[in-house]
N, C-alpha and C positions, 0 to 999 in steps of 0.2 A: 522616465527618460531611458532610450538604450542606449546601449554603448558606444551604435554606432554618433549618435546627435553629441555623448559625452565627450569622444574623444575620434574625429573627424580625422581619415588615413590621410598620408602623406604620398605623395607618388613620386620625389626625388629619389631616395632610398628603398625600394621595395623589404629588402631583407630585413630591415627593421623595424618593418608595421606587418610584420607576418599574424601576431598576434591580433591585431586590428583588426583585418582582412579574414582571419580568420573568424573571428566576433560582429564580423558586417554581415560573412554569411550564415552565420546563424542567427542572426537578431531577421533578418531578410525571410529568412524560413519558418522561424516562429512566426513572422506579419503574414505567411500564406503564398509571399511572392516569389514564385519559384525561379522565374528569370534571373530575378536580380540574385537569388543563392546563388545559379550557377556560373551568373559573370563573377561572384568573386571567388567561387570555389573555384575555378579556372586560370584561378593569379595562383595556384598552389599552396593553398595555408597549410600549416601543420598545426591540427587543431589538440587542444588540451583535451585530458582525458574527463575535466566537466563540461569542456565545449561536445566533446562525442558522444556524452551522457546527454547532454540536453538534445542532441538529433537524433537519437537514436530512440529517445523517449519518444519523441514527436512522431518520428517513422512509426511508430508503436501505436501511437494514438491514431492516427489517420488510416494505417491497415487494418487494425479492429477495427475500423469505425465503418472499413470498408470506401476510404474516402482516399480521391488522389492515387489511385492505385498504382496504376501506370506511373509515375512519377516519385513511389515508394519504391517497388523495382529497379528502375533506375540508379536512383539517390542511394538505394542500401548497396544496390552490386558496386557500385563507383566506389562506396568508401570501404566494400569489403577486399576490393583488387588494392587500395592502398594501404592497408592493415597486412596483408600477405607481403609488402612492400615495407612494413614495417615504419608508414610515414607519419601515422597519428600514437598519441599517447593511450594506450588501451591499460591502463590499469585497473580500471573496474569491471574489463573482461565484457565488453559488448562486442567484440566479435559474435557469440553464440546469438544475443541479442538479435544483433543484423542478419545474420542468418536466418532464422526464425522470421522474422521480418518479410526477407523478400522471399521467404520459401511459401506464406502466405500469399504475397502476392502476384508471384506465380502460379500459385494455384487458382486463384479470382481471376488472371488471367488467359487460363486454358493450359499454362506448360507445367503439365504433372510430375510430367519426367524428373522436369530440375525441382520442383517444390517439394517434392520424394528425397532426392539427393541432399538436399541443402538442411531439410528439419533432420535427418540422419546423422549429417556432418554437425550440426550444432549439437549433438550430444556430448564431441570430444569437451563442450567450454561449458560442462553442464554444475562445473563447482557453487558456480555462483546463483544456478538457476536452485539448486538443492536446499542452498544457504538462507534460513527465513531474514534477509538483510535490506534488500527492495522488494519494494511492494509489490507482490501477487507475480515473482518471477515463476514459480512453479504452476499456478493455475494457470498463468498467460499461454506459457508453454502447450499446457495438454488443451485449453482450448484451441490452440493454431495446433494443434496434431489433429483435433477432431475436423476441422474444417479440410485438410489437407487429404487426411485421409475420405472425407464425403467428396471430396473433389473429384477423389480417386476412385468411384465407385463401390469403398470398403465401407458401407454407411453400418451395416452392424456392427464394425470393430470401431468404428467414430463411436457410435451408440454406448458402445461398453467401457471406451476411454472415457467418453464422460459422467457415465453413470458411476464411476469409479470417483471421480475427479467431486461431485457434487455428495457423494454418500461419504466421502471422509473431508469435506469440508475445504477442498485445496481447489476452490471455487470462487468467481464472480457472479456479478448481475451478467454479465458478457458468456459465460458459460453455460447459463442456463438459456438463454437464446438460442445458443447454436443446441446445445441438446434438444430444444425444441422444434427446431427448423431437421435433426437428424432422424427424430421421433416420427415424425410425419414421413418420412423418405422409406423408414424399416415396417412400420404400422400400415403406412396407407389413408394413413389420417390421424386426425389430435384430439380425440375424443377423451383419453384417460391419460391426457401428458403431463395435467395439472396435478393429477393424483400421483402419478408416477413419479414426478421430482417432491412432491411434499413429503413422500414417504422417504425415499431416499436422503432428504433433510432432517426428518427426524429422527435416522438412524445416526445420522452424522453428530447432532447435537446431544444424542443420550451417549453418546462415546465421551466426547469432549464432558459434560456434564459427571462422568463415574471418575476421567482422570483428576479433574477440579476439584471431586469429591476426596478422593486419594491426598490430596495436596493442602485438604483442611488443617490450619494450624491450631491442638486446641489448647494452647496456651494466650488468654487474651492479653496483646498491648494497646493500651491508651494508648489514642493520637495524638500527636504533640499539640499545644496551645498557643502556638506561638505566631505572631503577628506576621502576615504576606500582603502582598501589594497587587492590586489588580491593573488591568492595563491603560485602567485611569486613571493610576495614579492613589486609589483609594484603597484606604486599611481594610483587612479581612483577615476573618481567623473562623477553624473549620468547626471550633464550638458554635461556631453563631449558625451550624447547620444540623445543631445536636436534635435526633427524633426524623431526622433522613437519613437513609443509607447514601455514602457517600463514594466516589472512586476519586484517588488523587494517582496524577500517572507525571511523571519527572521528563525533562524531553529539554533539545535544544533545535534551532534549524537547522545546525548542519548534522544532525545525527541523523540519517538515513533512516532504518528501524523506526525512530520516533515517528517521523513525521509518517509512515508507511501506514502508521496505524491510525491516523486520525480520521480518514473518510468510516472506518468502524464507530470509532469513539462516535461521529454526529451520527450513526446510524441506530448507535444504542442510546443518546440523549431523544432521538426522535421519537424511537420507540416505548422510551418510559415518562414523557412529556405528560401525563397526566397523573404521575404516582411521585411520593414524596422522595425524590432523589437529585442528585447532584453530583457532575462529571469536572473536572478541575484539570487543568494540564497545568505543571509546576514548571515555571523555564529556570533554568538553570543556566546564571552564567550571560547573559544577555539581557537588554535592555527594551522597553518596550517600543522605543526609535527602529528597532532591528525589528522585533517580532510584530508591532501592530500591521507593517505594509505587507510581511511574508503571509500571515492569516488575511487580508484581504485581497489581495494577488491570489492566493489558491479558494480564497470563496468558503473560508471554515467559520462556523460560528460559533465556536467551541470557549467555555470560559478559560481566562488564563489568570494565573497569578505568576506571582514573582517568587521565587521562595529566596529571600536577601542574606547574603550571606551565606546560603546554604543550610540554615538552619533547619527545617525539616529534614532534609536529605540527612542530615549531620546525627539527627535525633534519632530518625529511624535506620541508621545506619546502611543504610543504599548500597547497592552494588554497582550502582553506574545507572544508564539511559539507554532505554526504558525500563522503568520500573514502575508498576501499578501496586496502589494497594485500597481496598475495600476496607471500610470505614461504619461500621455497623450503627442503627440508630444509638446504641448507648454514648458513641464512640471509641470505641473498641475498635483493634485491626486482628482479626484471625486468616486473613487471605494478602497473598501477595506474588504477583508473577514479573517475572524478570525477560525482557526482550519483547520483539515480535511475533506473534502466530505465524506468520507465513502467504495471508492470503486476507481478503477482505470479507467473506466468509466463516473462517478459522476466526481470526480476532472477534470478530462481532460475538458468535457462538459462546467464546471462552467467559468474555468479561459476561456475557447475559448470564451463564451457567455460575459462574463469580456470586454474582447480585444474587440470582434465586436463590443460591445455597445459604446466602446470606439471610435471607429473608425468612428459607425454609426453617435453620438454628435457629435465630431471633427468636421464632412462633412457637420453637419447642422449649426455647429455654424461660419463653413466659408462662406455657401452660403447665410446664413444670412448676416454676413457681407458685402459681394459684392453686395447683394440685397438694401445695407442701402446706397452703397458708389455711386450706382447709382442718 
């Protein structure tokens, strides 16, 4: 149910259902219906800085997607003239956001000029874009510069922002698209483009895989044994997964970060779907009334436990959310990283380079063994 069906505006008092109005047009804009956003973005809401986050994401989704274009333009310049106006709550700094935004779709739509001026000016709001906090702010970025700049005629300096962007991992599935579509514009054709990004991937992954390496802890701790709850309700505990390498990562829904990393986490459970391993997200703090409809609202299939009381966190002494930590078949912890990577890319890269290294010790600290028992 939205918000609009929950709590249905009042029209004797307008100044008092500003909030409402404001929550109609967005609930209006997530359904697609752009009419009805703009009759009520036209009563003047002053929207929350999660109501501007949530359209500005969607403006996000729809320009990359290449969808609605003309009415991205629109929608971002309207709420960038009332941000300069000072009318909405910008605390999560989506001015830079919107910018980016219609400076993309300005350039899908033919005016360079301002799609030049506008990804430019979104540099001054670049804190957040820097910051590994929301998901893929920094690749989003250098893909909408690559496109912008292809717009603009400059396809070899597109070509080498993303070669940049895909060789140090601050990349999407969306990035290597448009590098592909720039590859063929400087080349002349797409005969070696496949090779071209693979290499450049595997230059990005042995980077990320030396610093992982760097980060080995060789003092091993046992994983705690203590009893967690899954989101059915049923007991588990991470001995019962002893003789897999295991990853348990700490997270809550409203922690940004957390949830920024899960389209990674299903991307590495897909990818080791037939070797003995197991991916866990620990929620912290919440209930599974709260968590089962946020993971099926975003379409994750990710296991969850409960960790009750805090008990793991407590045990392995946690620095906060997100916090990963590798679980070696013995059950042993020698790996542990704290936050976000930065990109969906980066994540992915880190935890795989995580596991192998895992995997790689494990096989030396057995054949050690056997070499001793000799």
């Amino acid at each position: 149910m939205t918000y609009s069906q929950k709590k249905p505006a009042g029209a004797a008092k307008p100044d008092q259902y500003n909030e409402y109005r404001a929550q109609l047009a967005v609930d209006w804009l997530v359904k697609g219906n752009i009419d009805k956003y703009n009759f009520y973005k036209n009563t003047r809401p002053k929207f929350t800085a999660l109501q501007l986050f949530e359209l500005s994401n969607l403006l996000e989704y729809w320009v990359d997607d290449n969808k609605n274009v003309a009415e991205v333009e629109q929608i971002s310049k309207q709420l960038l003239d009332d941000l300069r106006k000072k009318i909405h709550d910008d605390t999560f700094s989506r001015t830079g956001i919107l910018l980016e935004v219609n400076a993309v779709a300005n350039a899908r739509l033919g005016h360079v000029d301002i799609a030049m001026k506008n990804i430019k000016a979104s540099g001054e709001y670049a804190t957040f874009r820097n910051l590994s906090y929301f998901r893929n702010t920094k690749a989003n970025y250098l893909n909408r510069y690559g496109i912008i700049l292809s717009a603009a005629g400059q396809h070899q300096r597109a070509l080498d922002t993303l070669s940049m962007a895909v060789g140090n991992a601050i990349s999407t599935p969306k990035t290597i698209a448009t590098l592909k579509e720039v590859f063929q514009k400087v080349k002349g054709n797409s005969a070696d483009v496949d090779k071209y990004i693979t290499a450049l991937q595997d230059e990005s992954y042995k980077k990320i895989y030396k610093e992982v390496e760097k980060a080995w802890i060789t003092v091993t701790k046992p994983a705690p044994d203590v009893t967690l709850t899954d989101i059915n309700g049923k007991a588990v505990k991470l001995s019962d997964y002893r003789g897999q390498i295991v990853v348990i990562d700490f997270w809550s829904t409203v922690c940004k970060p957390c949830v920024a990393a899960f389209p990674a986490f299903q991307r590495l459970v897909n990818f080791y779907k037939e070797e003995p391993f197991r991916l866990f997200v620990l929620n912290e703090g919440e209930d599974a009334a709260t968590v089962k409809p946020y993971m099926e609202k975003n379409g994750y299939k990710l296991n969850v436990l409960f960790d009750n009381n805090e008990a793991i966190f407590k045990a392995l002494n946690a620095l906060g959310t997100p916090q990963k930590f590798v679980i070696d078949a013995n059950g042993n912890i020698n790996q542990t990283s704290i936050g976000y990577s930065g990109s969906d890319d980066k994540e992915f890269y880190k935890l795989k380079a995580m596991v192998e290294l895992t995997k790689a010790r494990s096989s030396e600290k057995t054949s050690a063994v056997k070499s001793k028992s000799k």
